[in-house]
C-alpha positions as CSV (number, residue, x, y, z in Angstrom):
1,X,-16.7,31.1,9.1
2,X,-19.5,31.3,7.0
3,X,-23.6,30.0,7.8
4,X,-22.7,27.4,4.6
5,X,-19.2,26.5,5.7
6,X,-20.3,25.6,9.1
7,X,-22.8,23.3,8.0
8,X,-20.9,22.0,5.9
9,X,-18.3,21.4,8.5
10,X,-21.2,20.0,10.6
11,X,-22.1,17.8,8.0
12,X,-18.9,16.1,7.9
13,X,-18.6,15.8,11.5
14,X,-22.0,13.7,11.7
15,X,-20.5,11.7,8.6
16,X,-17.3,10.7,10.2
17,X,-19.3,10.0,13.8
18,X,-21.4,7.4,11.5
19,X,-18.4,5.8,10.2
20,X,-16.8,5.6,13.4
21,X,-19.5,4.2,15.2
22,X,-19.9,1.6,12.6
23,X,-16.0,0.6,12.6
24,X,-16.7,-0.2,16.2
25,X,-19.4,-2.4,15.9
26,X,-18.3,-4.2,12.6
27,X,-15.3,-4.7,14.3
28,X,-17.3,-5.9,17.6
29,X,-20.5,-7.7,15.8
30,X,-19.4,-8.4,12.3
31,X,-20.7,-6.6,9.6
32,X,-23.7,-9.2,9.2
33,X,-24.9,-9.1,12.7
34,X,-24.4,-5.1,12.4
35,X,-27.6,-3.0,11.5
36,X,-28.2,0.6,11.0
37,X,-30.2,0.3,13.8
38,X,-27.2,-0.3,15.4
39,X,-25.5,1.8,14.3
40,X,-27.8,4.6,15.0
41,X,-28.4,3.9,18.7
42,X,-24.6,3.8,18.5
43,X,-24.2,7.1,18.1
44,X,-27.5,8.4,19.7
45,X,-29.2,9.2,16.1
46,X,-32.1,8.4,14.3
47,X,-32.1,5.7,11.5
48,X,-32.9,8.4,9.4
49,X,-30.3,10.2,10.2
50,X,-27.9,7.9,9.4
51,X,-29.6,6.8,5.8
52,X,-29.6,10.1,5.3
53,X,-25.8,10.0,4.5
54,X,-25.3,6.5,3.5
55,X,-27.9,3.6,1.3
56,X,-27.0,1.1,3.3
57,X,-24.5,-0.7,5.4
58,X,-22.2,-1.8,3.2
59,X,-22.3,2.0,2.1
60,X,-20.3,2.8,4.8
61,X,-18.7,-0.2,4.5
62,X,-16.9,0.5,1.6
63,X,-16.5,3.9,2.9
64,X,-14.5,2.6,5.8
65,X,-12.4,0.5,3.3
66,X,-11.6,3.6,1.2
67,X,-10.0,5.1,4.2
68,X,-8.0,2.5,5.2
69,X,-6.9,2.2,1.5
70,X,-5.9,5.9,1.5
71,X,-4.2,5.7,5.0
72,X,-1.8,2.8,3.6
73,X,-1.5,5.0,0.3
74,X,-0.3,7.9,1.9
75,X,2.3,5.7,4.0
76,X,3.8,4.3,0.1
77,X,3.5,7.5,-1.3
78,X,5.8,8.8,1.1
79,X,8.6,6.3,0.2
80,X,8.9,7.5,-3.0
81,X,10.8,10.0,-0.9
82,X,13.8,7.1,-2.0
83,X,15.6,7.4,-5.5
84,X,16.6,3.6,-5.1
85,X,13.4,1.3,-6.4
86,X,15.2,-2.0,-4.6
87,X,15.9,-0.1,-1.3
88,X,12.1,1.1,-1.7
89,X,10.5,-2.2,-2.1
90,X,12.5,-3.7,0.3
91,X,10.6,-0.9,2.4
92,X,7.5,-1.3,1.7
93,X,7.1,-4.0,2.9
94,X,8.1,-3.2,6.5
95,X,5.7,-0.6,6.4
96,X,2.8,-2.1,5.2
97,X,3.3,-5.0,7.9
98,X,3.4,-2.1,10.5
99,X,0.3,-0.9,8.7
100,X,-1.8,-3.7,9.6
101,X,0.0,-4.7,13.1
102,X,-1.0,-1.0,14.2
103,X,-4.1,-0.8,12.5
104,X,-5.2,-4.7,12.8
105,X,-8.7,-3.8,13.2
106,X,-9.0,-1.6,10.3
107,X,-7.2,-4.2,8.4
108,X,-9.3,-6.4,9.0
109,X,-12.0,-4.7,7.1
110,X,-9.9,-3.3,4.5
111,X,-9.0,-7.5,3.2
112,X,-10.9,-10.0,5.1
113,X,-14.6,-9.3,4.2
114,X,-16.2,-9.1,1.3
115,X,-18.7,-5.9,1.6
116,X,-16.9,-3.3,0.0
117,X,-16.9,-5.3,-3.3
118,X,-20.2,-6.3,-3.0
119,X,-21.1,-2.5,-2.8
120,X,-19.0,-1.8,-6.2
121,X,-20.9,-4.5,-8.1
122,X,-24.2,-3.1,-6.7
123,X,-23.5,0.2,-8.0
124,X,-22.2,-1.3,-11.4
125,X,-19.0,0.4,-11.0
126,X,-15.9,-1.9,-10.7
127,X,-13.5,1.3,-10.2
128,X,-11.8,1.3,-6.8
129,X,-9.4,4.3,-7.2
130,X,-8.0,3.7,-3.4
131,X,-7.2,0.4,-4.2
132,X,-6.0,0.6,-7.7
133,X,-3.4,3.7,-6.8
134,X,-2.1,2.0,-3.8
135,X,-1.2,-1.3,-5.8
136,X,0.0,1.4,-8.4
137,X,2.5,2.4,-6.0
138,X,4.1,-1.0,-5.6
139,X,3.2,-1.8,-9.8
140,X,5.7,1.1,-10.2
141,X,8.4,0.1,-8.2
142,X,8.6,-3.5,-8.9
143,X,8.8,-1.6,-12.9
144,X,11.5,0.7,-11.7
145,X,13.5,-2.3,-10.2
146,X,13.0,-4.2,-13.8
147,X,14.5,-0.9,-15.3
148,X,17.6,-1.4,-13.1
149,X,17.9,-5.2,-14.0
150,X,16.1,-6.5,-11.4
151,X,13.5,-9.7,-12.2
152,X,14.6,-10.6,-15.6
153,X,12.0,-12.1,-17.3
154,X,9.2,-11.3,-15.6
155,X,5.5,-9.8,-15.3
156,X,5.9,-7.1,-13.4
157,X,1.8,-6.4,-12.9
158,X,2.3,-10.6,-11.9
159,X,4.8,-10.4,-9.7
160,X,3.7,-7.5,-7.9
161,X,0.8,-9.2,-6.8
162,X,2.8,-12.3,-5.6
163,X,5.0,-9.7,-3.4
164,X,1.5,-8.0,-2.1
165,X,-0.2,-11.5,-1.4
166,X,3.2,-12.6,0.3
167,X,3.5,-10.2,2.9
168,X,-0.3,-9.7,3.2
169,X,-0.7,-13.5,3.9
170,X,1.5,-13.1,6.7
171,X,-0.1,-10.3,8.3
172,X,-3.4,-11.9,8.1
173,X,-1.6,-15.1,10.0
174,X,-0.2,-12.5,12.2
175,X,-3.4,-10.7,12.9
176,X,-6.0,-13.5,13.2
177,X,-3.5,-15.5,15.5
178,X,-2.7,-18.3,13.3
179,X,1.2,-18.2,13.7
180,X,0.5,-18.6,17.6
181,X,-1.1,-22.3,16.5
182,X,1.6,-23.2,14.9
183,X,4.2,-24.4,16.8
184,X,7.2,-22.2,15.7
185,X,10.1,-21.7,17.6
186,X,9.7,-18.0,18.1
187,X,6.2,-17.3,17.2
188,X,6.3,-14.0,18.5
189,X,8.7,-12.6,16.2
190,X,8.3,-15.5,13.4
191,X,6.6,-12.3,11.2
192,X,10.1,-10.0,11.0
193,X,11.8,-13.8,10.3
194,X,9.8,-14.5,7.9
195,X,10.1,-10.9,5.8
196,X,13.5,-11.1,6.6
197,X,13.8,-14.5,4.7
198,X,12.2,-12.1,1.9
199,X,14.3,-9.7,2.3
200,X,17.3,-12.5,1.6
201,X,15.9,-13.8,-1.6
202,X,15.9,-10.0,-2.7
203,X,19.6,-9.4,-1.9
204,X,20.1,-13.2,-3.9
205,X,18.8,-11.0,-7.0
C-alpha cells in the first residue's frame, strides 16, 4: 500500500468514526441537543478535527441518512433478483419492515427528523439520489405490475407512494411504540397482521 493510499484509507477511517459517534448521540440526545462539541469529545478529537470533514451537524446528518438510504437500496435492488413484479412488491414490503425493525435506530433518522432536508435546501440542491433511486426501485415495480394488468387506472408514481407511506406508517407505529397503546388483541404481532391484510387486498387484484 502506497504513502497516498494509506492516508487515504486513514482518512476514511476518521470520517466513518465521526459519523458513528454522531449516530450515537443523535440517537441518545436528539440531534438538537447534539453539538460538535459532542461529538468530538465523543470520539476523543478536536472540534477541528471533526469540521475539518463536515460544515456542520446536519452535514453529517444528512450523511448518516444517505447511508441508511443506500443500505435499504441495496436490500430492493436485490429483489429484482425476481422476474415476477407482483411477487416482488409483495416482497418488498416484508423487507423493508425488517429494515426498520432491525435497524430502528437508523430509521429513525432516515424518516422522523427533518435535518437532512434542511441540509439540501441550505446547499440549494434539492437532489437526493439515495432517496430518489430507492423510491425508483418500488416506482418501477408498481409500473411493471401495471404492465401485467395489475392497478387499472392508476398513477403509478401516486400509488407508489400510498404503498411506501402505508407500510412506513406502520413501522413508525411499530418503532416509536404506538401499537403497544393501542389496545389491540395481539399488539405484538399486530405489524405482520396488518401487512398481511395488505398482502390480501393485493391477491383481491
Amino acid at each position: 500500500m502506497s504513502i497516498k493510499e494509506r492516508k487515504l484509507k486513514e482518512k476514511e477511517a476518521l470520517r466513518l468514526l465521526i459519523l458513528n459517534g454522531a449516530k450515537k448521540l443523535f440517537v441518545e440526545k436528539g440531534i438538537e441537543y447534539t453539538t460538535i462539541r459532542n461529538i468530538a469529545d465523543e470520539i476523543n478529537y478536536s472540534v477541528g478535527t471533526v469540521y475539518v470533514y463536515f460544515k456542520d451537524k446536519n452535514a453529517i446528518f444528512h450523511d448518516l441518512h444517505s447511508i441508511g438510504f443506500q443500505e435499504l437500496g441495496k436490500v430492493f435492488k436485490d429483489l429484482f433478483k425476481l422476474d415476477d413484479p407482483m411477487q416482488r412488491l409483495r416482497r418488498m414490503g416484508s423487507v423493508y419492515m425488517k429494515f426498520a425493525m432491525e435497524n430502528s435506530e437508523m430509521y429513525d433518522l432516515m424518516f422522523n427528523l427533518k435535518a437532512p432536508m434542511e441540509y439540501l435546501e441550505e446547499q440549494k440542491n434539492n437532489l437526493w439520489p439515495e432517496g430518489t433511486e430507492t423510491f425508483g426501485y418500488l416506482k418501477n415495480t408498481v409500473e411493471e405490475c401495471m404492465k401485467q394488468g395489475y392497478f387499472h387506472g392508476h398513477n403509478s408514481e401516486a400509488l407508489s407512494f400510498m404503498i411506501w407511506s402505508l407500510v412506513h406508517g406502520m413501522c413508525c407505529l411499530e418503532i416509536r411504540h404506538r401499537t403497544k397503546g393501542v389496545k389491540f388483541s395481539s399488539p405484538d404481532t399486530i405489524l405482520a397482521e396488518g401487512y398481511n391484510e395488505y398482502l390480501k387486498i393485493l391477491e383481491k387484484l
